[in-house]
DRENKOLBA-215709 format. One record per residue: x, y, z of N, C-alpha, C, O in turn; residue in one letter; residue number from 1. Coordinates in steps of 0.05 Angstrom, whole numbers, always signed. Atoms other than C-alpha are relative to their C-alpha. Layout:
<recs>
+--------+--------+--------+--------+--------+--------+--------+--------+--------+--------+--------+--------+-----+-----+
:     nu :     nv :     nw :    cau :    cav :    caw :     cu :     cv :     cw :     ou :     ov :     ow : res :   n :
+--------+--------+--------+--------+--------+--------+--------+--------+--------+--------+--------+--------+-----+-----+
:      X :      Y :      Z :      X :      Y :      Z :      X :      Y :      Z :      X :      Y :      Z :   a : NUM :
...
+--------+--------+--------+--------+--------+--------+--------+--------+--------+--------+--------+--------+-----+-----+
</recs>
This chain:
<recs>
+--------+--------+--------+--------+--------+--------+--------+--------+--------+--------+--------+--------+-----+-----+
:     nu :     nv :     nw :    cau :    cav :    caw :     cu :     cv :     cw :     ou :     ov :     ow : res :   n :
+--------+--------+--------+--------+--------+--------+--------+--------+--------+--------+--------+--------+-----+-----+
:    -17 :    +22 :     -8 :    +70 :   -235 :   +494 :    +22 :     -3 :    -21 :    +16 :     -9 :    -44 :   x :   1 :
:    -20 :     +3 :    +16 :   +140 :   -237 :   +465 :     -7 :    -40 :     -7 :    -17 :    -58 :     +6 :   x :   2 :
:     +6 :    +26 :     +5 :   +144 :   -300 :   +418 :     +9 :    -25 :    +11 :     -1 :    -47 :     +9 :   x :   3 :
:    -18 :    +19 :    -15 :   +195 :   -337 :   +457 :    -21 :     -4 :    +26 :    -21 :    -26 :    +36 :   x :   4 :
:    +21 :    +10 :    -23 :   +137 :   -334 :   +515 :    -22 :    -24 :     -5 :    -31 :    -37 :    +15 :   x :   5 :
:    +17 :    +13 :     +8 :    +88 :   -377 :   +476 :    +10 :    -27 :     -8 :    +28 :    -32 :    -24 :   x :   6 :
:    -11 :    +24 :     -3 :    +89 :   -451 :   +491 :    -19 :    -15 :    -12 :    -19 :    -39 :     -6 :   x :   7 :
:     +9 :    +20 :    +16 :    +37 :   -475 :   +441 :    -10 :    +17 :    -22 :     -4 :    +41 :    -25 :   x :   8 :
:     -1 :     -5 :    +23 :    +10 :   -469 :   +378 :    -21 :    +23 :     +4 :    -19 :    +46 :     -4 :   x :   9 :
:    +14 :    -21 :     -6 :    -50 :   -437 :   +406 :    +11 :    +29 :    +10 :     +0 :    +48 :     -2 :   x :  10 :
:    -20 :    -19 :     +2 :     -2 :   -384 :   +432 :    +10 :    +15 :    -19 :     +8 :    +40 :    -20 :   x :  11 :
:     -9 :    -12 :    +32 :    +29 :   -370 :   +368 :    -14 :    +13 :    -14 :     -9 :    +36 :    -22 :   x :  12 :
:    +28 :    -20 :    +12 :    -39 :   -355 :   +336 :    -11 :    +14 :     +5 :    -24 :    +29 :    -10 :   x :  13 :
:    +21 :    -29 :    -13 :    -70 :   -314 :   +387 :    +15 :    +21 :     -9 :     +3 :    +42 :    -17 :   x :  14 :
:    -24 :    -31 :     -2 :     -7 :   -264 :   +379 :     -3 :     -1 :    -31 :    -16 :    +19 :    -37 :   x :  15 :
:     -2 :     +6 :    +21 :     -1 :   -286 :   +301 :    -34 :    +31 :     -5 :    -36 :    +52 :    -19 :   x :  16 :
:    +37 :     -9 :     +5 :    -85 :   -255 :   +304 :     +7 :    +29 :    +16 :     -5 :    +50 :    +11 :   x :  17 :
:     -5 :    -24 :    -16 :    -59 :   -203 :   +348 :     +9 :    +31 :    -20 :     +1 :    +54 :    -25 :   x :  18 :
:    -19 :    -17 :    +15 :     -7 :   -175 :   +306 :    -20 :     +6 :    -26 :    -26 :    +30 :    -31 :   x :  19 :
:     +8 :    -15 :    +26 :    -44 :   -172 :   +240 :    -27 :     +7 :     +2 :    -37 :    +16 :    -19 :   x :  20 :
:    +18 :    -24 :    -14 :   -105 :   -142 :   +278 :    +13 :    +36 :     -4 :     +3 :    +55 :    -15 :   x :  21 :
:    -26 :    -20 :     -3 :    -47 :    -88 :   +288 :     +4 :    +15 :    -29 :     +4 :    +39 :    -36 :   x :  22 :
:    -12 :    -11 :    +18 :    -26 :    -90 :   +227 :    -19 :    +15 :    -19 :    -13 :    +35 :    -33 :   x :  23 :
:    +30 :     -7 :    +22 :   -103 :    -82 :   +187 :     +0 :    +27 :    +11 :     -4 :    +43 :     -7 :   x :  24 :
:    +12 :    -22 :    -14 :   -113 :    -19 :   +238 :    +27 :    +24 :    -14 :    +22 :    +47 :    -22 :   x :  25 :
:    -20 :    -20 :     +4 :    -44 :    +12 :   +220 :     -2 :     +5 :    -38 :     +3 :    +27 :    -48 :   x :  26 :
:     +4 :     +0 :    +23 :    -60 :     -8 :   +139 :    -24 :    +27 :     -6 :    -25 :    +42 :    -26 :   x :  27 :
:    +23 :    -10 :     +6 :   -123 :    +27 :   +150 :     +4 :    +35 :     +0 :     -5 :    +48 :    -19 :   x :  28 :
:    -11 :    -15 :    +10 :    -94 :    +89 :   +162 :    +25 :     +7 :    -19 :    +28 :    +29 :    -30 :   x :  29 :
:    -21 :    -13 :    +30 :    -36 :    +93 :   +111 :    -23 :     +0 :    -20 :    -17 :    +16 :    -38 :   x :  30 :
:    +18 :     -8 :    +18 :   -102 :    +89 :    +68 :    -13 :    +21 :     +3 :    -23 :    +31 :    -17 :   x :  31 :
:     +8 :    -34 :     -7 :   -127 :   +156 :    +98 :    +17 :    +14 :    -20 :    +12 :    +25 :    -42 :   x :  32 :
:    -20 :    -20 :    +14 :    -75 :   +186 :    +74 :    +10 :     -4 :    -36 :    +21 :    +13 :    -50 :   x :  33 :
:     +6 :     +5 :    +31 :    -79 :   +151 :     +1 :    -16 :    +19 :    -11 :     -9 :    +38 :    -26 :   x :  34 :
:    +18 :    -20 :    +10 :   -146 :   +182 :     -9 :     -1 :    +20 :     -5 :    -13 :    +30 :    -24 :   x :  35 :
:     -3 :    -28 :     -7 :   -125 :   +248 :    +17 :    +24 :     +1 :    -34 :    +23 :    +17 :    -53 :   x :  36 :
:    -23 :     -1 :    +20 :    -67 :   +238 :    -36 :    -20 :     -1 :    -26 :    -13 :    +15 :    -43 :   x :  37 :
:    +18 :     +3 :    +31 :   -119 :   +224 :    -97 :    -19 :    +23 :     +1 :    -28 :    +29 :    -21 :   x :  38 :
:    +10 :    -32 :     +8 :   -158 :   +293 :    -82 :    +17 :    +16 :     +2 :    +13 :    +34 :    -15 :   x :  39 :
:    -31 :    -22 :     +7 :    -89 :   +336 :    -73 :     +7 :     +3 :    -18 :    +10 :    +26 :    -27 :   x :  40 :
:    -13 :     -2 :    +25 :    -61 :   +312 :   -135 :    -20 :     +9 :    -18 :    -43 :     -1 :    -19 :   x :  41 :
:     +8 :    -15 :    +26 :    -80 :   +356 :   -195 :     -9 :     -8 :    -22 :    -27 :     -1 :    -36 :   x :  42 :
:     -7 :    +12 :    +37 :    -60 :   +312 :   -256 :     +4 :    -39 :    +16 :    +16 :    -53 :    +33 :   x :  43 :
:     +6 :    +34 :     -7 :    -83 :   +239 :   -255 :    +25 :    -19 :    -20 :    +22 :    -43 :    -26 :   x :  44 :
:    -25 :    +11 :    +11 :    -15 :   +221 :   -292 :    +21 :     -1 :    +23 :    +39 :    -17 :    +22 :   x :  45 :
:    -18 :     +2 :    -29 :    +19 :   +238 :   -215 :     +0 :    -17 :    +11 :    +17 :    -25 :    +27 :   x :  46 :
:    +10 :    +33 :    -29 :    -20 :   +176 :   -182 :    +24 :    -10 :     -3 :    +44 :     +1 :     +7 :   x :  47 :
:    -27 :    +16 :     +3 :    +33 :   +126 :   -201 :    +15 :    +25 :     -7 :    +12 :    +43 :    -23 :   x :  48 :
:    -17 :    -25 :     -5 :    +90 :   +167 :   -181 :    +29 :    -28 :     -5 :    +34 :    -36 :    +19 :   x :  49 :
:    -18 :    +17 :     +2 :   +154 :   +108 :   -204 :    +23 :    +15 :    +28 :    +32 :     +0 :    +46 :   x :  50 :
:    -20 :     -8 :    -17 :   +202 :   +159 :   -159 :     -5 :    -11 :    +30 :    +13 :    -18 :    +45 :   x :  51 :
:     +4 :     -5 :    -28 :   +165 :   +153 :    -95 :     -9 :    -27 :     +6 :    -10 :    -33 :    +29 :   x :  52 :
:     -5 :    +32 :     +1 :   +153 :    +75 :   -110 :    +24 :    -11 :    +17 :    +25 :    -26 :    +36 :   x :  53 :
:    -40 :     +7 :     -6 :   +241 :    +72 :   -103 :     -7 :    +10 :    +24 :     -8 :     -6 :    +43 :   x :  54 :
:    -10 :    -18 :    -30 :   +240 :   +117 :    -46 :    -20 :    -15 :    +12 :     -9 :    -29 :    +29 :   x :  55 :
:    +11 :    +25 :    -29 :   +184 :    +73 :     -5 :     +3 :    -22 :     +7 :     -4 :    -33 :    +27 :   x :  56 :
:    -18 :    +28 :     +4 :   +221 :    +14 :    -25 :    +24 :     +3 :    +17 :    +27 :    -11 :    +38 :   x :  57 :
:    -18 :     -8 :    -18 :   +283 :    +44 :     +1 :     +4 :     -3 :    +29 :    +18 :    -19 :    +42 :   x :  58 :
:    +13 :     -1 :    -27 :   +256 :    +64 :    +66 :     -8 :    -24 :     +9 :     +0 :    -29 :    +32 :   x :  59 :
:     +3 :    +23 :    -11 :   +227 :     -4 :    +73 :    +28 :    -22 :     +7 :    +31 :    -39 :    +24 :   x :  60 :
:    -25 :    +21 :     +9 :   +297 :    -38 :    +52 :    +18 :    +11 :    +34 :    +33 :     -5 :    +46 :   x :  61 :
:    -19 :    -13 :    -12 :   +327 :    +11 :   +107 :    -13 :    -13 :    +29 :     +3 :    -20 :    +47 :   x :  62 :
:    +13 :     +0 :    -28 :   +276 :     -6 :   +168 :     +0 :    -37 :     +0 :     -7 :    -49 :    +21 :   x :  63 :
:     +3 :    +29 :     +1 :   +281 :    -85 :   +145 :    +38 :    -10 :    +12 :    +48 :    -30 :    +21 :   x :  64 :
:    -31 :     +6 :     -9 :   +359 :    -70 :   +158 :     -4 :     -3 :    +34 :     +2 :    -21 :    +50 :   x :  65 :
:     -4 :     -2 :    -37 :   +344 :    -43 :   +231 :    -15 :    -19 :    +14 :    -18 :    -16 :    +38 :   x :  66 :
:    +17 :     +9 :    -16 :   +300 :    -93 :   +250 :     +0 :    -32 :     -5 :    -17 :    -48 :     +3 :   x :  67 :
:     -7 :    +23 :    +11 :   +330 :   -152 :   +219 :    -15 :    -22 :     -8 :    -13 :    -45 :     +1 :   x :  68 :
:    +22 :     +4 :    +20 :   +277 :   -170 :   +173 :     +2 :     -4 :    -20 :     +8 :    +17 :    -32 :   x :  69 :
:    -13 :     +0 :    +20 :   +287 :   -201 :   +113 :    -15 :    +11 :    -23 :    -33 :     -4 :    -32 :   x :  70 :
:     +6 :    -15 :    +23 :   +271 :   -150 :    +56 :    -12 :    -24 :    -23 :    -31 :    -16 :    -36 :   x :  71 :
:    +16 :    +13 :    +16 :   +253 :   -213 :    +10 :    -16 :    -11 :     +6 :    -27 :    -25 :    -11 :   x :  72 :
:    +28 :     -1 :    -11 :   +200 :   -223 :    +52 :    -20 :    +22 :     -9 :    -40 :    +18 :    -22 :   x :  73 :
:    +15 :    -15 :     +9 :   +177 :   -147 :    +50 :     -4 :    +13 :    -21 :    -22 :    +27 :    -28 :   x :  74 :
:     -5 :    -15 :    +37 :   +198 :   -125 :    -19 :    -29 :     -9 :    -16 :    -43 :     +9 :    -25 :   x :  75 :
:    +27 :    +15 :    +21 :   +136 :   -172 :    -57 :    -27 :    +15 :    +24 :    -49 :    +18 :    +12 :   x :  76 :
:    +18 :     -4 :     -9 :    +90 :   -147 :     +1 :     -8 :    +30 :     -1 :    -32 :    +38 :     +0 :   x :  77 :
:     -7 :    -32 :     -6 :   +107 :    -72 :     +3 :    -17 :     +2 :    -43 :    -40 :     +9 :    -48 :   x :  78 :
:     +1 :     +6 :    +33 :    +99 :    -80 :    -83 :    -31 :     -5 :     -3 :    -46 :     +8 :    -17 :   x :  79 :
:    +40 :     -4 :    +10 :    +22 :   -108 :    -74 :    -20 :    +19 :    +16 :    -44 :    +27 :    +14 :   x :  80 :
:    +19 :    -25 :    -18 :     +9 :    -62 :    -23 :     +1 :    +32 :    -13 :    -18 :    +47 :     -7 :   x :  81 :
:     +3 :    -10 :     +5 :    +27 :    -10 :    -57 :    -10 :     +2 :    -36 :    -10 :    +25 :    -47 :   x :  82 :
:    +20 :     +2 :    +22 :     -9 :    -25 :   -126 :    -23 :    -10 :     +0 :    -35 :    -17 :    -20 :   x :  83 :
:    +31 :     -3 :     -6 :    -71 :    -33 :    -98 :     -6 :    +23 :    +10 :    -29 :    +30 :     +6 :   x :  84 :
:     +4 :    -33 :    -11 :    -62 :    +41 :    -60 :     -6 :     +8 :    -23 :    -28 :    +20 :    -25 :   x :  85 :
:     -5 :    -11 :    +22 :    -45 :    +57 :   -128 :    -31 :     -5 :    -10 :    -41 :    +17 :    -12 :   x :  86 :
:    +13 :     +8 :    +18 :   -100 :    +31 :   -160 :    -31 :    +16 :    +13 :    -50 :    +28 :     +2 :   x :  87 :
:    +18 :    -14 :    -27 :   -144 :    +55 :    -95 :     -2 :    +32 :    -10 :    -25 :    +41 :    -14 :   x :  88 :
:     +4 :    -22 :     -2 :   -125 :   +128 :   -107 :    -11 :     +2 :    -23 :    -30 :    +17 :    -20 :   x :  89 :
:     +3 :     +6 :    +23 :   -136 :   +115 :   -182 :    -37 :     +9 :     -2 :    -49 :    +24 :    -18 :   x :  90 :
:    +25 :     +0 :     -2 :   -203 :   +112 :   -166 :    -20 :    +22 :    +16 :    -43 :    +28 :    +10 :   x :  91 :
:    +13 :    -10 :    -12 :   -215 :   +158 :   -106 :     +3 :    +32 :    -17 :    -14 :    +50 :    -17 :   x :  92 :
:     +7 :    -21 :    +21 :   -186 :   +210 :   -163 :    -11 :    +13 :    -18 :    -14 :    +37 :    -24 :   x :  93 :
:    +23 :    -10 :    +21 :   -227 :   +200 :   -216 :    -23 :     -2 :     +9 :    -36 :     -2 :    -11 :   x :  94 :
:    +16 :    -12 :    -18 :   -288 :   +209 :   -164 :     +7 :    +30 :     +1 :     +2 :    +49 :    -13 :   x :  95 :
:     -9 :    -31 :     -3 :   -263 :   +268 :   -146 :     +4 :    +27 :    -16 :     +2 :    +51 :    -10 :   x :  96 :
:     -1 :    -19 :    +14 :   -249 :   +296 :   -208 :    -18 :     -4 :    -29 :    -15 :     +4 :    -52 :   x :  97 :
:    +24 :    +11 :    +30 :   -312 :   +263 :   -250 :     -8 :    +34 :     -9 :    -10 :    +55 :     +5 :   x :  98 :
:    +25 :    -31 :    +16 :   -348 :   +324 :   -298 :    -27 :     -4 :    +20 :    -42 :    -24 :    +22 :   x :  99 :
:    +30 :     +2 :    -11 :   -405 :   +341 :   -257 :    -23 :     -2 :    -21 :    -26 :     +9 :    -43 :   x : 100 :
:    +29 :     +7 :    +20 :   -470 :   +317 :   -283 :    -23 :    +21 :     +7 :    -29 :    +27 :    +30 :   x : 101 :
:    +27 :    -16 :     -4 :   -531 :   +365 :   -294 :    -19 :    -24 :    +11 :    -42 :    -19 :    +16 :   x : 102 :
+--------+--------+--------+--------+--------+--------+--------+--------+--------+--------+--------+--------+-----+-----+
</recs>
């Protein structure tokens, strides 16, 4: 239901519950692909990558243009989402690359 269809509050929240249903499922895979990213990388100095920080910031700054979205909305959200990935792969790396134990 577009939001201009919804004529109460209850309205608002079902779609509100809708969307970030949506959004947990689509979160859930860009974390696939985290994990996959913390056994690929080699050298646990690659996780935090500062370049590819700019450049997903970018990209976000660019899709907040087309969609007229105000970037100081997603800039602080894009920022904890991605330092908790960070911190996520951080973890699924050093698993991955613990000294095996006798």
């Amino acid at each position: 239901m577009p939001a201009s269809a919804c004529t109460s509050m209850s309205d608002v929240r079902r779609e509100i519950d809708r969307v970030d249903r949506a959004l947990v499922r689509l979160l859930s895979e860009r974390l696939t692909y985290i994990e996959r990213a913390g056994v690929i990388k080699q050298d646990r100095n690659r996780v935090r990558d500062e370049a590819r920080i700019q450049d997903v910031l970018d990209k976000v700054a660019a899709a907040c243009a087309a969609e007229d979205f105000p970037f100081t909305i997603a800039e602080p959200v894009w920022r904890a989402l991605m330092e908790g990935c960070i911190a996520h792969e951080f973890v699924v790396w050093d698993a991955t690359n613990a000294p095996e134990r006798s």
